[in-house]
C-alpha positions in Angstrom: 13.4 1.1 -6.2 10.0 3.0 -4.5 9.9 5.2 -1.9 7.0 5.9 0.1 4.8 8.8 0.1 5.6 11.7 2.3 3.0 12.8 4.5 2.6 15.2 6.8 0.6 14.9 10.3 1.2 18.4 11.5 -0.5 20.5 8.7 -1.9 23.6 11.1 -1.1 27.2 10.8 1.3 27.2 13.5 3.6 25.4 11.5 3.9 27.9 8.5 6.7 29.2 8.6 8.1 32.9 6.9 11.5 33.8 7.1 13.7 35.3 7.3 12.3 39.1 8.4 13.7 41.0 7.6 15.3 40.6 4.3 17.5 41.5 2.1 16.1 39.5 -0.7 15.1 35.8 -0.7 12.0 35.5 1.5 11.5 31.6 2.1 7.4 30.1 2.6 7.4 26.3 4.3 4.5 24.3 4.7 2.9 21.6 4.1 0.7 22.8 1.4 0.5 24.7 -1.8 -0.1 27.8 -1.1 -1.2 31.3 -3.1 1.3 34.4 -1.6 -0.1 38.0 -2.2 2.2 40.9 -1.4 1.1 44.2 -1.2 2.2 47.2 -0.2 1.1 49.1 3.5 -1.1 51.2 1.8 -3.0 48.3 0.3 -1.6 47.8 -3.1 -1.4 44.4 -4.2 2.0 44.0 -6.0 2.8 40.5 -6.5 0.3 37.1 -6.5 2.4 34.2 -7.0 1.1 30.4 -6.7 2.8 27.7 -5.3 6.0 29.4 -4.5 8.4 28.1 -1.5 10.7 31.3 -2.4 9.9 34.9 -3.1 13.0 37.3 -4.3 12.3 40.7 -3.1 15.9 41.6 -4.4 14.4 44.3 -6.8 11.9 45.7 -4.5 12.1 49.1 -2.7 13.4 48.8 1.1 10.1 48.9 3.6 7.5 47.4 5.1 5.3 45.0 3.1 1.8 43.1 3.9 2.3 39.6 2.9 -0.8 37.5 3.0 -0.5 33.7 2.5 -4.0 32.0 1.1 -4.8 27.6 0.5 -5.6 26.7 -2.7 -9.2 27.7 -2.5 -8.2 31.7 -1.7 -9.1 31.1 2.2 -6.4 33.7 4.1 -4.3 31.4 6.4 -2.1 34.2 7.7 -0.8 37.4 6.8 2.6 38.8 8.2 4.3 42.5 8.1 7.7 41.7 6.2 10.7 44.1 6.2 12.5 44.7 3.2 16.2 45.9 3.8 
């Protein structure tokens, strides 16, 4: 048996989605592409670049505020979002 391919027609910005913020420990990425996350820290630290993730576990990091900053494949910033860790 075949399927047929998935394909999305709504591949903007707007539909990126980040949730849920705040958390307490699984922070969930969904869109349409593959995507490059970078997590840093308020002061500008970079602490985490991950690629191709739809899940990021924040379970071991300290509670705060966080700068997360989603990039396409070709390290173009789509959209960055304050995340709070509790």
């Amino acid at each position: 048996m075949t399927y047929p391919d998935i394909t999305f027609s709504d591949c903007d910005v707007a539909s990126l989605q980040i949730y849920p913020n705040p958390t307490q420990s699984l922070l969930y990425i969904q869109w349409c592409k593959n995507v490059i996350v970078k997590l840093n820290c308020v002061d500008g630290k970079l602490i985490k670049v991950l690629r191709n993730v739809k899940e990021i576990d924040m379970s071991d990091m300290p509670n705060g505020t966080y700068l997360l900053s989603i990039f396409d494949e070709q390290d173009n910033k789509i959209k960055s979002k304050l995340i709070i860790k509790l």
